[in-house]
DRENDREN-633848 format. One line per 8 residues: number of its first residue (from 1); their letters; for each residue x, y, z of C-alpha. Coordinates in pm, whole numbers. Each point is the difference from the previous one (the first is absolute). Layout:
<recs>
NUM = a = X,Y,Z  ... .
</recs>
This chain:
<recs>
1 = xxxxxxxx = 1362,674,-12939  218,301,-48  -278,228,-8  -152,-114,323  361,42,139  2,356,-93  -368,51,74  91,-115,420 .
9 = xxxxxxxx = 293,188,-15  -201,302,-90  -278,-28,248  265,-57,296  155,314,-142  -316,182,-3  -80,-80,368  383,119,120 .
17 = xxxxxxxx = -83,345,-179  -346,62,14  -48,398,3  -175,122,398  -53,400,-62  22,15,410  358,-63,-31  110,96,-363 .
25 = xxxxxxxx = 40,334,-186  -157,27,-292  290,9,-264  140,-300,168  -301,-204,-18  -15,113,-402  341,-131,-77  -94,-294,189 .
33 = xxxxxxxx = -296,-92,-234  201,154,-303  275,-285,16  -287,-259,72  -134,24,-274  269,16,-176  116,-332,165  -382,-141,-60 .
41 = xxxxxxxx = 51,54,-358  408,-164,-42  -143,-266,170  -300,-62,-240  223,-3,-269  192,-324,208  327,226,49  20,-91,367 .
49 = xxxxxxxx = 379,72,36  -89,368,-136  -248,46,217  214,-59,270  253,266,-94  -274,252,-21  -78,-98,384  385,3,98 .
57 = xxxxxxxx = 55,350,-215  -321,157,148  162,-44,363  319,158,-79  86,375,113  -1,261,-325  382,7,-45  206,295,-240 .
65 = xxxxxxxx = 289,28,-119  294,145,196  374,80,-66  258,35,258  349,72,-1  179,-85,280  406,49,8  117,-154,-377 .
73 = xxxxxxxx = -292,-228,-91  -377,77,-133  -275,-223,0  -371,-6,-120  -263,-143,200  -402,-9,72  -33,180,341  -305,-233,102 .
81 = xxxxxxxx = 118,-327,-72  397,4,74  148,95,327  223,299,-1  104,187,321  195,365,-11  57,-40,384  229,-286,-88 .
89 = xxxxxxxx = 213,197,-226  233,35,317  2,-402,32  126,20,-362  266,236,51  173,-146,288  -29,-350,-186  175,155,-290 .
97 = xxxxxxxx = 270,71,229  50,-303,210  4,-183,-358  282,188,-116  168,-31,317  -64,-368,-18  155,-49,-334  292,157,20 .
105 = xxxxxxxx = 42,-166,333  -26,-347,-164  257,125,-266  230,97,266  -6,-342,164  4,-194,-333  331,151,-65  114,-81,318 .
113 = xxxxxxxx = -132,-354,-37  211,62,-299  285,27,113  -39,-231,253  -38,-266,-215  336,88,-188  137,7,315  -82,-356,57 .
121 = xxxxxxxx = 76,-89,-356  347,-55,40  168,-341,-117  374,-139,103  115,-98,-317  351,-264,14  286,158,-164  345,-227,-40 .
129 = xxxxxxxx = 316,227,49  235,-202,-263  303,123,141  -80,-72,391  -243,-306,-89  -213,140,301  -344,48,-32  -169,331,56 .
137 = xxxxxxxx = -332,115,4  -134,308,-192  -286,167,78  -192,88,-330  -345,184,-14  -297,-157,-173  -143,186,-286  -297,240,102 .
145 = xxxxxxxx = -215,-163,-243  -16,-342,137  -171,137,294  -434,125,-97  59,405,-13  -343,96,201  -310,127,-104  -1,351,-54 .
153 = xxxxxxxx = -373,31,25  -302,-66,209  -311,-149,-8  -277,192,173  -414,-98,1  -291,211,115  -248,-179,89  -285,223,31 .
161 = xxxxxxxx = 86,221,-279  -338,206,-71  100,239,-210  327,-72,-82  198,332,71  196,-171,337  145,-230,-271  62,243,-263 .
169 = xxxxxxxx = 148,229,229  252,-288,113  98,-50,-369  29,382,-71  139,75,317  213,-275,148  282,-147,-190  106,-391,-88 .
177 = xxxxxxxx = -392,-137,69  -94,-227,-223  -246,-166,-57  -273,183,247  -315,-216,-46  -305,262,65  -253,-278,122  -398,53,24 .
185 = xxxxxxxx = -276,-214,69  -276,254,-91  -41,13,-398  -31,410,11  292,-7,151  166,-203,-220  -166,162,-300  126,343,184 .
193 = xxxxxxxx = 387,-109,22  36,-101,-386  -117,324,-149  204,188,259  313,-237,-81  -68,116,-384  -17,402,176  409,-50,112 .
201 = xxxxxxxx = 184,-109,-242  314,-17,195  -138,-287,232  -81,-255,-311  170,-287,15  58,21,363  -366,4,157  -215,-228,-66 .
209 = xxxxxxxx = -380,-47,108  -100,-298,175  -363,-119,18  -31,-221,285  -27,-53,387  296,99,202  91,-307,240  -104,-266,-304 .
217 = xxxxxxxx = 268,212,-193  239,-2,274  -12,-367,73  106,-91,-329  303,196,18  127,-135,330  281,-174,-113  405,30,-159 .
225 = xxxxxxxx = 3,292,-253  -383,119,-10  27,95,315  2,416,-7  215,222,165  -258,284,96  -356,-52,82  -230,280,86 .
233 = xxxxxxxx = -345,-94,182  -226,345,15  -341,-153,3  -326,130,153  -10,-29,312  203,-301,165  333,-134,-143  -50,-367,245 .
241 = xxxxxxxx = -139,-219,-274  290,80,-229  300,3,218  32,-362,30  18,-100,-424  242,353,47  270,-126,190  -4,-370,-208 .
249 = xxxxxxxx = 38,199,-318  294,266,67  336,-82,1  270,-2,241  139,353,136  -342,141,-250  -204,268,83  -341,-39,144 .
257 = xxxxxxxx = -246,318,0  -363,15,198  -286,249,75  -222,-47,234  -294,187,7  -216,-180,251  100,227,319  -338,-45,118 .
265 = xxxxxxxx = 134,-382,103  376,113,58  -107,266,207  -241,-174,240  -321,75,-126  -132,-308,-134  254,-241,217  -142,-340,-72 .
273 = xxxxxxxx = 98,86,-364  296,85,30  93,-355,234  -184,-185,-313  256,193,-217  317,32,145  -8,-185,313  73,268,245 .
281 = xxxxxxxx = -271,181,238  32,351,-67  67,324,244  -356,156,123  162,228,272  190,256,-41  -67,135,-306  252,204,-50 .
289 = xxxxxxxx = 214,-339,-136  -210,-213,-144  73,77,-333  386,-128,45  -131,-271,156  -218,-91,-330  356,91,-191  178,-257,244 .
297 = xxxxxxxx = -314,-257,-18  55,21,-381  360,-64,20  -79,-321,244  -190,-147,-246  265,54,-264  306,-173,198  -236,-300,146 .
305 = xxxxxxxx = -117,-72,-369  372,24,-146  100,-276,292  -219,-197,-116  181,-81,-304  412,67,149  -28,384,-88  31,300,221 .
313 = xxxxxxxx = -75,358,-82  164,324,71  -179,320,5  201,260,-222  -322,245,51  -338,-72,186  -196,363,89  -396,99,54 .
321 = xxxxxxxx = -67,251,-224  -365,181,-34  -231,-278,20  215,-347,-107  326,-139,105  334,-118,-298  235,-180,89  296,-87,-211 .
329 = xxxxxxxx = 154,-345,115  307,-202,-122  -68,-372,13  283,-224,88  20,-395,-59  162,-92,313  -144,-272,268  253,104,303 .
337 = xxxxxxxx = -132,392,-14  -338,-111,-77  -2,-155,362  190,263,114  -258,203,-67  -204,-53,319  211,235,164  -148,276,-159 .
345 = xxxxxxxx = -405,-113,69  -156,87,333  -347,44,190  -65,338,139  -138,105,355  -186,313,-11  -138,180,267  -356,62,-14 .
353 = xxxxxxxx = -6,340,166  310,173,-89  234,5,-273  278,-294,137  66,-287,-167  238,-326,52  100,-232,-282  66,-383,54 .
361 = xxxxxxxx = 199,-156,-252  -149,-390,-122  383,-90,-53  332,15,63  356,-95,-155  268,-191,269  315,-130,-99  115,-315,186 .
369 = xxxxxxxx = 361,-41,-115  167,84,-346  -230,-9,-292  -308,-124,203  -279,235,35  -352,-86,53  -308,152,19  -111,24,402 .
377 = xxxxxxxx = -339,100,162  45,401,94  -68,58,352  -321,209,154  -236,157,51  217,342,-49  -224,115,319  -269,-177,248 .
385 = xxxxxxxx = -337,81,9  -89,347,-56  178,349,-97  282,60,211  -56,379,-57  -397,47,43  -91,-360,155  -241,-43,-315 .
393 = xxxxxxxx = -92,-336,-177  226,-46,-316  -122,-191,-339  166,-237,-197  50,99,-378  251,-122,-292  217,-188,-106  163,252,-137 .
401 = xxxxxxxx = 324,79,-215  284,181,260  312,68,-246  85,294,-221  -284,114,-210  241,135,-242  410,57,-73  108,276,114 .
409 = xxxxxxxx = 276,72,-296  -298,-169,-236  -186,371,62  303,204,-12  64,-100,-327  -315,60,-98  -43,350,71  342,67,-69 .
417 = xxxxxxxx = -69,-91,-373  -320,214,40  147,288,156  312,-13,-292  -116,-123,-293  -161,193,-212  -123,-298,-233  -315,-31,288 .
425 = xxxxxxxx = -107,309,-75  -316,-118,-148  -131,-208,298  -372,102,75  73,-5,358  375,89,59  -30,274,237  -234,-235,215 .
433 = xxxxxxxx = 196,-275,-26  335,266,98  -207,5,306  -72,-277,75  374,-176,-44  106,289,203  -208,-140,311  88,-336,-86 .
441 = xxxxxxxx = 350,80,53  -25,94,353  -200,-294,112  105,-234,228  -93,-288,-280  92,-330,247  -191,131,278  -355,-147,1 .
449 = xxxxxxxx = -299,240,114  45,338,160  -191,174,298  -224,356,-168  60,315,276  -335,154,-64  -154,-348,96  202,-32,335 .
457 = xxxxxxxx = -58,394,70  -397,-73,-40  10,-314,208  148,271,262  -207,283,-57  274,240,-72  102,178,-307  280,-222,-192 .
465 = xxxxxxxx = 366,85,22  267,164,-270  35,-368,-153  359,179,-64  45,19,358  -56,-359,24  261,-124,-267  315,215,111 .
473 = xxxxxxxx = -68,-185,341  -6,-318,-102  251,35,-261  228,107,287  -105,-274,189  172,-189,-246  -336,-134,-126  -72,19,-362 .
481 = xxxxxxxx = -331,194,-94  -199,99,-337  -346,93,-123  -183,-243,-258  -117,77,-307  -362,-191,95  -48,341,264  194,331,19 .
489 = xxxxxxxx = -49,-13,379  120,-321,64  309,-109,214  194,-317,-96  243,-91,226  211,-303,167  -62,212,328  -152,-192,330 .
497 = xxxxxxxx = -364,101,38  99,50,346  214,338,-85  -267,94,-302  -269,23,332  265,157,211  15,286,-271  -341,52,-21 .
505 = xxxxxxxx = -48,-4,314  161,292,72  -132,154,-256  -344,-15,182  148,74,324  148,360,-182  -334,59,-175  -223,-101,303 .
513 = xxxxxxxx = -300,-271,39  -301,31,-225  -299,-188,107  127,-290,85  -200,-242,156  115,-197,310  -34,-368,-136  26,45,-376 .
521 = xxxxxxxx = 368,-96,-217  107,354,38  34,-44,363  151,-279,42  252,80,-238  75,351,189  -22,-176,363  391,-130,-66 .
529 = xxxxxxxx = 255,274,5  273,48,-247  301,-246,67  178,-20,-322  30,376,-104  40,290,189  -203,338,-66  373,167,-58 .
537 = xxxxxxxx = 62,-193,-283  -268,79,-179  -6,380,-204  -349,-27,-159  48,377,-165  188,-206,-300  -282,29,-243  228,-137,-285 .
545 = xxxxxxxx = 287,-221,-68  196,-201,-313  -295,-146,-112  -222,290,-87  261,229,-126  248,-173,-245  -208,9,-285  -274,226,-118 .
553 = xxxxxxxx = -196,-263,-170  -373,-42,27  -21,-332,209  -337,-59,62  -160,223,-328  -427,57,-22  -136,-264,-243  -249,80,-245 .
561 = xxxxxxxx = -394,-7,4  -169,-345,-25  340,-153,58  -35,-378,80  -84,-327,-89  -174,3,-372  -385,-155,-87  79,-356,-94 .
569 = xxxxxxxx = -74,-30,-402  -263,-196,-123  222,-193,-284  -147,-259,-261  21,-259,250  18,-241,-292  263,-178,-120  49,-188,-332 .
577 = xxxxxxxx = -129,-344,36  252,-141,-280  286,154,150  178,-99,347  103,189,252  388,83,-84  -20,-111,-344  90,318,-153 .
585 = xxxxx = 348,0,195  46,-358,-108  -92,122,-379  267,331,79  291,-160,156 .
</recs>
């Protein structure tokens, strides 16, 4: 019976791969027939699971062996069956250094839970005054020790650990983490992060490689003490599937880290996938910021999936960066902010033909009376109809997240410590990521969205404007104004789109009309005068201001050739079939 088994399965193979010289080479044809026969002849012999491996390893992708060092750790891997990146070396840098920022922030506010709790530790004990007879109370300290000194270290766990050198940079590089689970569903993979464990000696003991799949491991550590306190999600491609087991497994005021590669969805290309995914329409039109609206998408999804379980989350660093967006979130346990947190979701009206856009928050926060606050409708639409500016038909895209995108003093600190610490020296990327901090620190972080110059200036036909030009008169205005770090020519701002026209228009009326035809945006937009502004107040020979000339940085630096997303790897897709997924961590911890 066995035989005939393996004589059907054969013939149904045979038909899937039968060699057509129309439409095969040659040498592929040969290998094709090579590892037929060689699967004809296991399966003669009745070794049916052997001849399956020869079909499974005949599909895989030669691999060789490759070494990389990257800051303090070294690993070993097969180049064509585990995924390794070099353009994420910058990801890995600036995770190093949030890490570190995160744990000595938690130290800080253990001590001052610390203290705290000493504070509150204070007894009346009854003393008798013999001579007097009166009673008088005492006040004694309790003893340190009866109170649980805290935890001086932290539990992280990669979940889609590859090679293993995110983790074993961590343990090299980051101090008090322990234990950091490197987790892998993919056997190479797996394979991959042992022998490079046994490569660092320095990191045995505290890393540990996990053969399993990530949310089945996460759902069994959703409760009390197996809960972890950082968890990094860098998969390929979308981070949606995984968010959800995420936020059940880490624990209160813990550390939550995601990559998104999928821009093609966050970005508006492929918009029905990204409404299956995150449950927000992404921006088609204008270009110039739909990649912080995939960034802000991405952060939706993270707070409405914390609410669900009484948890809020608050972005410490979200940024777009080459082809992927990271964001670095601290997830709360707290039911009141949780709701609160509809203040900071809203829709977004964007014009269709120019670059103006309204936003419509879904909620708001009223108080009626002392310590009564409810969640209320938000009013709208934020305008009626069409563009108030160019009379053009707007769409509808979002929700979308509206608060800070990062601290402000969170990326201070950071490239403070870069700029004065000589232990970072070794970073890969630390004059990039100098760079990049250094534009972070001028942006206007709370203020969703900006409005791109060169965009407005072709809409009008005209040449674009000293964007410096444009900031000194807003900032006198009293308006607050930055670039982003998504587009060197962009202008984020809490100014009025009415005086952001005003100033462009007459910066077309200086420059004179180009082509512009009598019924098209352009027009319609130049057919109201300047009411806001006048022409006096405007010097457009500043070519440069505070922004461009406080530091000598490179801020937006040339990236290397074939720079982007990496070939997926082909893996060994197989897993052992006597082992379960997340055993190994049981077996470890």
């Amino acid at each position: 019976m066995s035989s005939l088994r393996c004589s059907s399965s054969l013939l149904v193979h045979r038909r899937r791969c039968v060699f057509n010289p129309r439409r095969t080479c040659s040498t592929v044809a040969s290998l094709i027939e090579r590892e037929l026969l060689k699967l004809q002849s296991k399966a003669m012999k009745g070794d049916a699971d052997d001849a399956n491996d020869v079909l499974t390893n005949s599909s895989q992708v030669e691999s060789r062996k490759e070494t990389i060092c990257e800051g303090k750790g070294k690993v070993v891997y097969n180049s064509g069956q585990v995924f390794y990146n070099k353009a994420q070396a910058f990801n890995r840098d600036l995770s190093v250094l949030v890490l570190n920022y995160f744990v000595s922030t938690c130290l800080n506010e253990m001590e001052q839970d610390k203290k705290l709790q000493n504070s509150r530790a204070l007894s009346y004990k009854r003393v008798i005054d013999d001579k007097q007879k009166t009673c008088k109370y005492a006040q004694m300290r309790l003893d340190s020790s009866t109170w649980k000194n805290p935890v001086d270290h932290f539990s992280v766990f990669e979940a889609f650990s590859a090679t293993g050198l995110r983790a074993i940079r961590y343990a090299t590089e980051v101090p008090h983490l322990f234990p950091i689970i490197a987790n892998d569903m993919d056997q190479a993979s797996y394979e991959t992060i042992q022998q490079s464990l046994l490569l660092n000696e320095n990191v045995q003991g505290k890393v540990f490689a996990n053969l399993g799949e990530a949310t089945d491991v996460m759902y069994k550590h959703r409760f009390g003490a197996s809960q972890w306190d950082i968890i990094d999600l860098d998969p390929y491609g979308t981070a949606a599937p995984f968010v959800d087991s995420a936020m059940q497994s880490i624990k209160n005021r813990g550390l939550l880290c995601v990559t998104s590669t999928d821009m093609r969805s966050l970005a508006g290309v492929q918009g029905g996938i990204c409404f299956a995914r995150y449950g927000s329409v992404p921006c088609t039109w204008p270009k110039a910021y739909r990649n912080e609206v995939g960034l802000r998408i991405l952060l939706s999804f993270l707070q409405k999936t914390a609410s669900r379980y009484g948890k809020y989350v608050e972005p410490l660093l979200a940024i777009f960066v080459d082809f992927y967006v990271r964001v670095f979130v601290r997830v709360y346990e707290s039911g009141l902010q949780s709701q609160r947190s509809i203040q900071h979701q809203a829709y977004v009206y964007a014009c269709n033909s120019c670059p103006s856009f309204f936003l419509q928050p879904l909620g708001a926060i009223r108080n009626f009376g002392e310590a009564n606050e409810k969640v209320v409708c938000a009013k709208g639409p934020p305008v009626e109809g069409a563009c108030p500016y160019c009379h053009s038909e707007l769409s509808l895209y979002g929700p979308i997240y509206t608060g800070a995108i990062f601290q402000q003093n969170v990326v201070e600190k950071l490239l403070h410590q870069l700029e004065n610490d000589s232990k970072w020296s070794y970073l890969p990327c630390k004059e990039r990521l100098k760079g990049f901090l250094t534009v972070l620190c001028h942006e206007c972080a709370d203020i969703p969205l900006f409005v791109d110059c060169n965009d407005m200036s072709k809409l009008l036909r005209t040449s674009p404007p000293p964007q410096a030009s444009i900031r000194e008169v807003l900032r006198k205005r009293g308006y607050r104004v930055s670039t982003s770090h998504l587009r060197p020519t962009a202008l984020k701002t809490d100014a009025p789109f009415e005086l952001i026209w005003d100033i462009m228009r007459i910066w077309v009326q200086k420059n004179g009309l180009n082509n512009i035809k009598p019924h098209d945006a352009a027009s319609r937009i130049m057919a109201t005068e300047p009411f806001h502004i006048s022409p006096e107040e405007i010097d457009f020979q500043i070519h440069k201001d505070a922004f461009n000339s406080c530091h000598s940085v490179t801020r937006y630096p040339p990236l290397e050739k074939h720079h982007g997303p990496g070939k997926r790897a082909t893996g060994k897709r197989k897993m052992d079939p006597n082992k379960l997924p997340g055993q190994d961590l049981e077996d470890e911890l």
